[in-house]
C-alpha positions in Angstrom: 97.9 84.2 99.6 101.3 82.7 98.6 101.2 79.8 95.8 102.8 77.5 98.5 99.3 78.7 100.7 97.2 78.4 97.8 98.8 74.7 96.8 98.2 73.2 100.9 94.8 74.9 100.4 94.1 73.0 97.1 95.5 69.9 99.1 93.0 70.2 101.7 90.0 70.5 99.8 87.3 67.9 98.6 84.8 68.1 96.0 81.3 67.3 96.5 78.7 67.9 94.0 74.6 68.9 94.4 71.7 68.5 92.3 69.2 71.4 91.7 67.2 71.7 94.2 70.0 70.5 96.9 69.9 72.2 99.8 73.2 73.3 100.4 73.2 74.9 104.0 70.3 75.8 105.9 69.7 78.9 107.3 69.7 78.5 111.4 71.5 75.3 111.3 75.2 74.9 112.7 77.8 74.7 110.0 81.4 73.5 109.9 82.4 73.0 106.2 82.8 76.3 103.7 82.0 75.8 100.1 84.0 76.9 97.1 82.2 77.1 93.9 83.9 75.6 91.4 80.7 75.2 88.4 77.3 76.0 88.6 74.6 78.7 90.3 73.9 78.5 94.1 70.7 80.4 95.2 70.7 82.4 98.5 67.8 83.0 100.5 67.0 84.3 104.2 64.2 84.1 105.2 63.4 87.6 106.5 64.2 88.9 103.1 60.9 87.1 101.6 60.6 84.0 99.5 62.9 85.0 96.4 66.9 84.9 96.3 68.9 87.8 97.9 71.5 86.8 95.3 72.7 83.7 92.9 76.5 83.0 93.7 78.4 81.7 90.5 82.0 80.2 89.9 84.8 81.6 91.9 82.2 82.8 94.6 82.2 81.0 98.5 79.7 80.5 100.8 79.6 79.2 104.5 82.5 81.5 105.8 80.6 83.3 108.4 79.3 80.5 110.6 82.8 79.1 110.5 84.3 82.4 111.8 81.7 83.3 114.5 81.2 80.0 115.4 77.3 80.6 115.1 74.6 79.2 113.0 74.0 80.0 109.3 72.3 83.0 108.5 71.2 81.7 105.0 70.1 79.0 102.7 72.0 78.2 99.6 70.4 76.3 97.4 71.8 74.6 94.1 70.2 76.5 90.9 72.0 74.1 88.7 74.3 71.0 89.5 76.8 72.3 91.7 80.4 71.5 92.2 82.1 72.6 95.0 85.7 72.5 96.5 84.8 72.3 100.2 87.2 73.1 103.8 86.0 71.4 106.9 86.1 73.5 110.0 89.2 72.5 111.5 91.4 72.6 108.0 89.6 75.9 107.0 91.1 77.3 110.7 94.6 75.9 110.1 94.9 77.1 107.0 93.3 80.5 106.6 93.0 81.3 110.2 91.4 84.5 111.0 89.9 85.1 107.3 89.2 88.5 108.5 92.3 89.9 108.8 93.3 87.9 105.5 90.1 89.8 103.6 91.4 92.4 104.9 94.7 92.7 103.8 93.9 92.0 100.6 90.9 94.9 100.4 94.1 96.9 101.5 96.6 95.4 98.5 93.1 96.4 96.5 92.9 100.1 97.7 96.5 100.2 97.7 97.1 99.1 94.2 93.5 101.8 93.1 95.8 104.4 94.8 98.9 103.5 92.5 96.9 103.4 89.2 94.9 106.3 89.7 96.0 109.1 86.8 97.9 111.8 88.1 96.0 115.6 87.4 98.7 117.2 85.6 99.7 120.7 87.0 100.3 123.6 84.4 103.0 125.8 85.3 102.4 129.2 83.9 105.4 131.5 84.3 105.1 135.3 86.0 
């Protein structure tokens, strides 16, 4: 994303914070708002996957993005470990501004692989004369 992109995105956002114990989303519900942890530990669970946390999602980590893009219900429960504050997109800002976060998630595993490619060392080739 562009600094202009990230700066409307920044615009867009509100903050909303959650206790321990908060349940953030809930698996099987609808969902229209993706989360952006800013501080804290969120806890997922699903529900097939037992009673204990598939994984804890810390600072710089986002939730909610798949029931926004599929338009389908959430397929986990994120609980706050600690007091949470997130930076949260409603629905119709998160589709204005990111639009297909696929393709953007995309491009930037490709800038990823890309940039892997460029920094890999080169083998070195010995030349050994006739």
């Amino acid at each position: 994303m562009s600094e202009s992109e990230i700066s409307t995105l920044a615009l867009a956002c509100l903050t909303e914070s959650f206790e321990p114990g908060h349940v953030i989303v809930r698996e099987g519900e609808p969902g229209d708002i993706f989360y952006m942890i800013d501080s804290g530990s969120v806890d997922v669970f699903i529900k097939s996957k037992g009673s204990k946390p598939v994984v804890t999602l810390e600072s710089g980590k986002f939730f909610g993005e798949l029931a926004l893009l599929s338009s389908d219900v959430r397929t986990a429960s994120c609980i706050a470990k600690t007091s949470v504050k997130c930076h949260i997109l409603m629905r119709n800002d998160f589709n204005l501004l990111l639009g297909d976060l696929q393709s953007l998630l995309d491009g930037n595993d490709y800038k990823r692989r890309e940039a892997v490619e460029v920094d890999k060392p080169r083998k070195a080739v010995k030349l050994v004369p006739k």
